[in-house]
N, C-alpha and C positions, 0 to 999 in steps of 0.2 A: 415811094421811098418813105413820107411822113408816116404813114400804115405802118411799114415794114418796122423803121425804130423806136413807134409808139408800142407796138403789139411787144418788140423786146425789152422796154423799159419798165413795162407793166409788169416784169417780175420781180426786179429790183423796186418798185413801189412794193410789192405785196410784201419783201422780204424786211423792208424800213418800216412800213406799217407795224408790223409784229413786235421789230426789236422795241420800237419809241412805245409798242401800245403801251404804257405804264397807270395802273387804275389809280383813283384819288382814293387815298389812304385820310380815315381818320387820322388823330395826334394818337392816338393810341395804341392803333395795329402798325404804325411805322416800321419797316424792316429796313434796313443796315443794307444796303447794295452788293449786288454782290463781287468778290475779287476779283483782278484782272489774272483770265487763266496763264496770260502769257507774266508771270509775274516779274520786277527786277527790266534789266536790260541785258536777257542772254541772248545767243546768237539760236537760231533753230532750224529745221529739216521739216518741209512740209512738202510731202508727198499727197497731190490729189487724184483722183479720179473724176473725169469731164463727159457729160453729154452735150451734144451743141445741137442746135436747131439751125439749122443749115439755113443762109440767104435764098429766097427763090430761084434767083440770077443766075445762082452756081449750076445747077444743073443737076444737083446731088441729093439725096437723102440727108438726115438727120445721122449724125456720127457718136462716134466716141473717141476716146483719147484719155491724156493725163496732163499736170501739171506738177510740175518739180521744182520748189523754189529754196533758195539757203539766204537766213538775211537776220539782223541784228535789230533788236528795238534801240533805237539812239535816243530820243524820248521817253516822258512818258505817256505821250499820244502817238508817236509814229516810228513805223518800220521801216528802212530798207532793202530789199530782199536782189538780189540774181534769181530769175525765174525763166524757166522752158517750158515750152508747152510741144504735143504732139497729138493731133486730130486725123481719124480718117472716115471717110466719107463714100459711100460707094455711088456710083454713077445712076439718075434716074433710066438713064438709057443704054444701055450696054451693059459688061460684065467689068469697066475696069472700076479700081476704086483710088479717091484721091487720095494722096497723105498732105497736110500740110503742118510745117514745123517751123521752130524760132526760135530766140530767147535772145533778152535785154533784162531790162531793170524795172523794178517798183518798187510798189509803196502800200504799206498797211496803213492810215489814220484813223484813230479810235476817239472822236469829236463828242462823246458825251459822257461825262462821271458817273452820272445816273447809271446810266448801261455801258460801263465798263468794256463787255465782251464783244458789246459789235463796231462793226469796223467799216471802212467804203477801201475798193483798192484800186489803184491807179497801174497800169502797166506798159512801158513802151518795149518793143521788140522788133527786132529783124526776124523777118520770116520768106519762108519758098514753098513753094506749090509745085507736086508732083503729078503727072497724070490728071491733070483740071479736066471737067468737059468744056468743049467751045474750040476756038481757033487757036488758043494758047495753050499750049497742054502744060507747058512750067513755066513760072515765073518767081521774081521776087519780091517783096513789098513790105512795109512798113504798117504793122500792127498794133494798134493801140485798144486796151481793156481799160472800162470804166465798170465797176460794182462795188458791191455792199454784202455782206457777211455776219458771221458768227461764230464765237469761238464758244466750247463747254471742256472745261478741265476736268477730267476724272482723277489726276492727283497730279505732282508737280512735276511731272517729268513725262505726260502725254495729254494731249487736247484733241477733241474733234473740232474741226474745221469743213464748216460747208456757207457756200457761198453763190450769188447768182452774178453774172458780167456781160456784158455789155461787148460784143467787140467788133470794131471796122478796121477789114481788108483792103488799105488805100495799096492796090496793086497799078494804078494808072495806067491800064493799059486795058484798051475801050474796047478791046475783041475778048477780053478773056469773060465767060462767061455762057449761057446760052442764048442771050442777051444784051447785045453788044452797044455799048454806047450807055450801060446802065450804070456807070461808076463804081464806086467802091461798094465791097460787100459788106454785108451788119447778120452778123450772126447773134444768137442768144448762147448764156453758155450755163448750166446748172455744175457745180463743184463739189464734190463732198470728199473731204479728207484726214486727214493726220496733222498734228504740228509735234514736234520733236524739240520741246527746250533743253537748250544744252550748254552747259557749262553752270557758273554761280549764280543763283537769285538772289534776288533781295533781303527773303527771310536770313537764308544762310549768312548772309556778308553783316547782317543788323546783330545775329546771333553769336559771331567769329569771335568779338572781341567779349563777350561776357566769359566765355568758355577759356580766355587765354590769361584772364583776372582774376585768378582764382586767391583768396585770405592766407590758404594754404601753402601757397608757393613761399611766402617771407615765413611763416611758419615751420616750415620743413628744412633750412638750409644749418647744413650738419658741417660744422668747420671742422671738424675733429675726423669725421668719415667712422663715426663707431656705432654709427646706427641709429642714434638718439639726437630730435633737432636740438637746434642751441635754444627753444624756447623748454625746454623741459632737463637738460644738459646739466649737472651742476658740479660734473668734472668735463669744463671746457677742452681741457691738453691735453684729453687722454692719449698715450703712445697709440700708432696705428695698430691693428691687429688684437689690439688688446682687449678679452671680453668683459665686458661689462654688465650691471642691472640697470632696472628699467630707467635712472636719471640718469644713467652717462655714466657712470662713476666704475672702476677696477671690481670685480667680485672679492669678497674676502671672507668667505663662510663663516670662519671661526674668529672674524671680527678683530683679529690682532693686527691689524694697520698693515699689512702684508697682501698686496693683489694675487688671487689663487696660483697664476697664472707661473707665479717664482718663488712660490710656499712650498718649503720642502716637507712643511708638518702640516699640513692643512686641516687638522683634526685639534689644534691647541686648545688646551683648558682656559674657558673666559677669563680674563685679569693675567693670563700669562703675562712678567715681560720676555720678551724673547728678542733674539738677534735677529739682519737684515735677512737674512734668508726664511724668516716666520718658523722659526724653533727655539722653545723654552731649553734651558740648561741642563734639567731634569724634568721627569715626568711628562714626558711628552711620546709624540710615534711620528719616526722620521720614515719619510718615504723613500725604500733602500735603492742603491744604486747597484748596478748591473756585476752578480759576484758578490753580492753583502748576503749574511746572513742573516733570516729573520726571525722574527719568537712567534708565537701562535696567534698574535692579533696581523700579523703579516707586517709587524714594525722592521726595521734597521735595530739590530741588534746592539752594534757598536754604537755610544754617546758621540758622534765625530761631525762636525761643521765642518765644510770649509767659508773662511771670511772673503768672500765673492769680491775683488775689488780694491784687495790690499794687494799693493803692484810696491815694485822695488825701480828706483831708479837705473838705465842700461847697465847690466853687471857689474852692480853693486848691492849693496846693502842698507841703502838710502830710500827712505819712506816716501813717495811721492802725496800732494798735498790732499788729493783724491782719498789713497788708504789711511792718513791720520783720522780725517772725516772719518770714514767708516770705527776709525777703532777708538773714535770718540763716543760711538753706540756701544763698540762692544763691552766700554769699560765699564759705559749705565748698564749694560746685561749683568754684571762681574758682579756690579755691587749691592744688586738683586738678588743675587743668592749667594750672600756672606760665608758659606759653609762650603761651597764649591771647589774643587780642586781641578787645573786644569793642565793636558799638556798642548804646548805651542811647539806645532810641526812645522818645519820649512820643507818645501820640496821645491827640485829645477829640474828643467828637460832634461835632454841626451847633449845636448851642445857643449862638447869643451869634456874634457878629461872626467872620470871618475870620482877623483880626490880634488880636481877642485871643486864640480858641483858641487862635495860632499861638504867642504871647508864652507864654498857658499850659502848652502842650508842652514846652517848651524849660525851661521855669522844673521841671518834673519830672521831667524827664532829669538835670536836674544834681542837683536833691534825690536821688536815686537813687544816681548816684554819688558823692556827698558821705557817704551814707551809709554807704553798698559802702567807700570810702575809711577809714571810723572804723572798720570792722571788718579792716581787715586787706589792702586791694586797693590794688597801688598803681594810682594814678590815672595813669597814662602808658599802662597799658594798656585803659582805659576813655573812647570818646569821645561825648558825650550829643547828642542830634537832635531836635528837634520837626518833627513833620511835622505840627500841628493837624489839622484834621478832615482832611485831604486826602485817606486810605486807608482809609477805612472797610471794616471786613470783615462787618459786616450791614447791615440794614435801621435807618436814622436814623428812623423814622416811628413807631417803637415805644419803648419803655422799654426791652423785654427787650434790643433792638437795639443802643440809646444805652449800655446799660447795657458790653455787647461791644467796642464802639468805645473806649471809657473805657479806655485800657490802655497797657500796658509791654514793650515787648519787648525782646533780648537776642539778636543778630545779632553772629552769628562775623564776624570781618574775615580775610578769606585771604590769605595775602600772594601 
């Protein structure tokens, strides 16, 4: 028996031998050790392939088999794994052949920094024996593995695993065997396998948080949602939807303080002043509305505005506080071009009589210019029109429609 688990422990010498042999380095050629292939604390899949060198006792030849193990590194020196093994054996004497199988628990420990990759592994297991030669033909028994290994990473998501072990078959049972009375069996066992790291390593999880801190991210935050961060932004409030150039700000081509976007002249002559809708009084190219006729540059033929925003109080004739604002611009446009002559149009939906919309028209054309008049206009140059519902420029059948209709306009008179 001292023979038998000298001759099997002489392979686990020969396999430690190799990993420790480490040469005495000058301070010069020093090299950097190398990493642990199993790197981090993932969990992994290591399928082996086993030859075993069969006990005398057993009665059997030299086998083969496998090892199947799942187990997590908890350390940075050690594993625990769930391992199975499966060995068969064919008989020195006859034609049967034995299986013997198991599975319990172990242990990988990796005991030197130096040599990162080799390892000793410990294993307990419940095992049974099929078809044995001897007096017993099956049994059950308690399995323990003692060895030493290697692991070689080819990149971080596969490793070669090969390994030599040690293992006794405490079966207590003094007839199984050919042999009887000879106690437990000591097998040798050579390994070579797979290991499968699986799930996050180390690198990754050291690497996670640079990748999620990025300068950028406080750099990029757009409160306005117009495309442009707030560090480069220098129209913060721009309305949603609104397009803008490259700092944030409304487009306004022809640079009259007017966003392209509600420019009904988008073509104005630099130094125009012009009304809230981005059109000069004269010399300008209004962009024609649906039914207008145009001249040969494709302008709106008719000089006609409307003042976008000049609203009347509920079926009256009462300026709400909104349109004075507005016709406190129109009146700076008026006195802009002292020579202008204009007419001030009222129009109202379909809602309510003919002749009174009509009376209503008229009753806010002259509120209009009675106002224009308190600011600075003279009134010889302003003449006021009701045209009640007559010119509807949408659809009366809708609010949105009635709403468009509700309106003011501001018609050059050409001499």
């Amino acid at each position: 028996m001292t023979h038998r688990i000298a001759s099997r422990f002489g392979w686990l010498g020969c396999l430690l031998g190799i990993a420790l042999a480490q040469p005495t380095l000058a301070q010069d050629d020093y090299e950097e050790p190398a990493a642990p292939a199993l790197e981090g604390r993932p969990w992994y899949v290591s399928p082996l392939f086993s030859f075993s060198r069969s006990d005398a006792d057993r009665g059997t030849d030299d086998g083969f088999g496998g090892i199947i193990s799942v187990g997590k590194k908890v350390t940075n020196g050690m594993t625990l794994e769930i391992t199975g093994f499966m060995q068969q054996m064919d008989a020195e004497v006859g034609d049967t052949s034995t299986k013997l199988q198991g599975i319990g628990v172990g242990a990988m420990v990796f005991p030197f920094n130096g040599s990162p990759n080799f390892y000793t592994v410990l294993a307990l297991m419940y095992g049974t024996a099929e078809d044995h030669p001897g007096a017993i033909a099956n049994y059950d028994s308690t399995v323990f593995d003692i060895g030493a290994g290697y692991l070689y990473a080819f990149n971080p998501h596969i490793a070669l695993r090969a390994e030599a072990r040690y293992r006794t078959d405490q079966h207590d049972r003094k007839q199984a065997g050919v042999r009887p009375g000879s106690g437990a069996f000591s097998d040798g066992l050579l390994n070579v396998g797979l290991m499968f790291p699986l799930g996050v390593t180390r690198e990754e999880v050291e690497e996670a948080p640079v990748e999620l801190v990025e300068p950028a991210v406080v750099e990029e935050v757009d409160s306005d949602g117009d495309g442009v961060p707030d560090s480069r932004d220098q129209c913060p409030d721009t309305p949603a939807g609104q397009t803008v150039n490259d700092v944030g700000c409304p487009l306004d081509s022809d640079g009259d303080g007017v966003p392209d976007d509600i420019d009904e002249c988008p073509t104005t002559p630099a130094g125009a002043n012009v009304l809230a809708n981005g059109c000069a009084l004269v010399g300008d190219c209004r962009t024609p509305r649906a039914g207008e006729q145009v001249d040969a540059n494709g302008c709106a033929v008719e000089q006609k505005f409307i003042l976008k925003g000049v609203k009347f109080e509920f079926d009256s004739d009462r300026l709400t506080p909104e349109a004075k604002a507005i016709l406190n611009d129109v009146a700076g446009t008026l006195q802009a071009y002292p020579d202008v002559e204009v007419e001030i149009e009222g129009h109202t939906d379909n809602i309510g009589t003919d002749a009174y919309n009509q009376g209503l028209s008229e009753r806010r054309a002259n509120t209009v210019k009675t106002y224009l008049i308190g600011r600075g206009i003279d009134a010889a140059r302003m003449t006021p029109v009701g045209y009640g519902e007559s010119t509807p420029i949408a659809d009366n059948n809708t609010e949105e429609g009635r709403e468009e209709n509700r309106r003011v306009e501001l018609k050059v008179i050409e001499d």
